[in-house]
C-alpha positions in Angstrom: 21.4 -25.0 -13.3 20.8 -23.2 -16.6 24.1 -22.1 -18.0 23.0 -18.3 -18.5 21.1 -18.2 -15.2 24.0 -16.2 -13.9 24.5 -13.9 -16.5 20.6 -12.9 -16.6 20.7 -12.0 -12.8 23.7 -10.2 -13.0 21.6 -7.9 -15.9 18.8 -7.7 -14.0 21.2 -6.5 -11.0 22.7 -4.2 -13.4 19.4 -3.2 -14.6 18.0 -2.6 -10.9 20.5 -0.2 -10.1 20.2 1.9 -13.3 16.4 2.3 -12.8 17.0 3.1 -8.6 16.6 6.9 -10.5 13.7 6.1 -11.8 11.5 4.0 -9.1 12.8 7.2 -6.7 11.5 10.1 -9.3 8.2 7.8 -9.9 7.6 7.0 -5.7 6.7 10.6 -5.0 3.6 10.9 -7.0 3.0 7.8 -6.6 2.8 8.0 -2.5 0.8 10.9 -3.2 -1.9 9.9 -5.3 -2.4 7.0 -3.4 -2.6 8.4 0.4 -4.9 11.0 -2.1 -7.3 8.4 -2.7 -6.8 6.5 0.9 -8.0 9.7 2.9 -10.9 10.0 0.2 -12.0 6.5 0.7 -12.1 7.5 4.1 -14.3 10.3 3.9 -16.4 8.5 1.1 -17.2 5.7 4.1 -18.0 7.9 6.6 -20.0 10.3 4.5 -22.1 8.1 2.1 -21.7 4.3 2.5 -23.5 2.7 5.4 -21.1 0.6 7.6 -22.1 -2.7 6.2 -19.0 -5.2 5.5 -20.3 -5.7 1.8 -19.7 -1.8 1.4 -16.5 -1.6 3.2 -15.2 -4.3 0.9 -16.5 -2.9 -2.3 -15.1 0.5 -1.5 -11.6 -0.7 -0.2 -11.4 -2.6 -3.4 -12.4 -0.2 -5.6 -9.5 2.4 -4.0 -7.0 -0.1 -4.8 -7.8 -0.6 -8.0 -8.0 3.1 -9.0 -4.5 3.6 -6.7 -3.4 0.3 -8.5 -4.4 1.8 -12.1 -3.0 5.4 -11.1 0.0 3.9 -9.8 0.8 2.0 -13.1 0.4 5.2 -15.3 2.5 7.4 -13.4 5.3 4.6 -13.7 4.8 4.3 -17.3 5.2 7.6 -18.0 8.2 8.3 -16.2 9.4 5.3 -18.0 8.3 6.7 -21.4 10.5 10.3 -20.2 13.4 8.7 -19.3 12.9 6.5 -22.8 13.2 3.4 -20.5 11.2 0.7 -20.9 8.0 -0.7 -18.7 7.7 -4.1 -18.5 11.5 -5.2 -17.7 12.6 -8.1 -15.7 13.0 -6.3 -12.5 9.7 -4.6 -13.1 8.3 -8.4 -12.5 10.1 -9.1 -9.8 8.6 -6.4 -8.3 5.1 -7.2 -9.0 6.2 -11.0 -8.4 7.2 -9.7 -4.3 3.9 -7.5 -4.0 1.7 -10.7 -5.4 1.4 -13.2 -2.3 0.8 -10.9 0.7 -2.0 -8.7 -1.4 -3.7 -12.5 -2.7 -3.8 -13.7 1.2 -5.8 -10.1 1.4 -8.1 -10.5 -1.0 -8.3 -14.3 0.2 -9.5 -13.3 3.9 -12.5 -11.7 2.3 -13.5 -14.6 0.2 -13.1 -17.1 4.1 -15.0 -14.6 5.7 -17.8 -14.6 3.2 -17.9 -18.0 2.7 -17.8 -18.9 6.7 -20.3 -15.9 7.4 -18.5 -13.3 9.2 -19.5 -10.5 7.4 -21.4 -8.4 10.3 -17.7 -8.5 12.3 -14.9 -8.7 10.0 -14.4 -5.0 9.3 -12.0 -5.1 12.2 -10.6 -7.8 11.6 -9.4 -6.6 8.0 -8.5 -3.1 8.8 -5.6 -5.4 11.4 -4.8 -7.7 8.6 -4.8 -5.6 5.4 -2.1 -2.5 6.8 -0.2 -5.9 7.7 0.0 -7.7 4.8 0.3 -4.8 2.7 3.5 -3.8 4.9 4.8 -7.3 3.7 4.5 -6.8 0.5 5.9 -3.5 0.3 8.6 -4.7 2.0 9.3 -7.6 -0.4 9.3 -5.0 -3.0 11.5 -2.8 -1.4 14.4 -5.4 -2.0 14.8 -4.2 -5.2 13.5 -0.6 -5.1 15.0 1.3 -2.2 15.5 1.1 1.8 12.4 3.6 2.2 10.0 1.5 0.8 11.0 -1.4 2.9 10.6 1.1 6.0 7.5 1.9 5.0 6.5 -1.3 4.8 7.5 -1.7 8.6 5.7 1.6 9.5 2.4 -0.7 7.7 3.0 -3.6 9.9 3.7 -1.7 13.1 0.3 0.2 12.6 -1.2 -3.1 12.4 0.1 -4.1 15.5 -0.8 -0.6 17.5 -4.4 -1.5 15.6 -4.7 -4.4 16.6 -3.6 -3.8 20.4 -6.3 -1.2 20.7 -8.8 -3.6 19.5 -7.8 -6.2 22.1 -6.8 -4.1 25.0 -8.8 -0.7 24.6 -11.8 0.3 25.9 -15.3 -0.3 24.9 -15.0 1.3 21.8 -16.8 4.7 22.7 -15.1 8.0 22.9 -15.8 10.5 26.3 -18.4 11.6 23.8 -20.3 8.6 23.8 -19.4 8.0 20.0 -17.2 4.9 18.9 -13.4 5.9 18.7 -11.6 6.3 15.9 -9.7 2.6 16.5 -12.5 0.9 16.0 -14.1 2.9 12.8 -12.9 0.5 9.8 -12.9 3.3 7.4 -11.1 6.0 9.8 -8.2 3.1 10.2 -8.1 2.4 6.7 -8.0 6.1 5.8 -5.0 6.8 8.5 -2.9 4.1 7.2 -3.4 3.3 3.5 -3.7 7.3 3.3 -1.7 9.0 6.4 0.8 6.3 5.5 1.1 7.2 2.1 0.9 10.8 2.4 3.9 10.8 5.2 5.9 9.2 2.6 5.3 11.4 -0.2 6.0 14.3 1.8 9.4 12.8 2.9 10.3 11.7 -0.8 9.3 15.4 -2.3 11.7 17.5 0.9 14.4 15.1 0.3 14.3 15.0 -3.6 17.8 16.2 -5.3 16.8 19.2 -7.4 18.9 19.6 -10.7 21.3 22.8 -10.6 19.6 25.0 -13.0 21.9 25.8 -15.7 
């Protein structure tokens, strides 16, 4: 055992609980612009791109980059007003916990391309991404708050309810002949990575401690 390992996790400790201020002012927008940009990948699948598995992936990708890079920013510069730095210890740990579940993601796309699944794994990712994502945010959560854990339990229960629909609903169409929402990739993805999101946000913005104005 190194001889300062102890002192450098009691810091980071330390360190964790000075920023809980921080990660908790930084979540709200956060939430926000990302169920922002989940409900508009939604409506950019249903509106524009065909249904193929190539453009599903593409555009599910491309709103977690943007969410990814948005995210990032809005982090920084709460950082930069609070005159606290970035790219901390904790901060690592943080990205450290979200790393594994969101690679096994992005690594179920690569097996399904290379084994040739594209015309049916849609479904299968709209089950497996909420999931994994709900992982990760909960591995997070261990050293940002309680709510992001639970939020990363209300991601894995929707992945469950998803997934039991898929297995045990009907045919797929609606009474109006047209195929039901459970089983439109880009209306699931839309209702959790951006209903999710959204729900969040509005929790963290009605519960938020307002300074007394002086």
């Amino acid at each position: 055992m190194q001889p300062n390992w102890a002192e450098e996790n009691l810091q980071v400790i330390r360190t964790l609980m000075e920023r809980a201020g921080l990660y908790r002012r930084a979540l709200a927008p956060v939430m926000l612009s990302v169920g922002l940009l989940g409900v508009g990948g939604w409506w950019i699948g249903n509106q524009i791109l065909n249904e193929s598995f190539s453009a599903f992936v593409a555009l599910w990708f491309g709103v977690a980059a943007v969410a990814v890079a948005v995210a990032a920013l809005i982090i920084r510069r709460q950082a930069l007003h609070s005159a606290e730095p970035f790219w901390t210890a904790p901060t690592k740990r943080v990205v450290f916990a979200l790393l594994p579940p969101l690679a096994a993601g992005a690594l179920l796309v690569v097996s399904s391309c290379v084994a040739g699944l594209e015309t049916s794994s849609s479904s299968g990712l709209v089950v497996a991404w909420p999931m994994l994502y709900g992982c990760a945010l909960h591995s997070a959560g261990q050293f940002i708050s309680r709510g992001v854990r639970l939020l990363g339990w209300a991601f894995i229960l929707s992945s469950v309810l998803i997934g039991h629909l898929h297995l045990f609903g009907t045919d797929g169409m609606d009474s109006n002949g047209r195929l039901a929402l459970w089983f439109q990739p880009n209306a699931m993805m839309g209702m959790t990575f951006g209903g999710l999101h959204l729900l969040a946000a509005a929790y963290l913005y009605i519960t938020e401690k307002r300074e007394p104005k002086p």
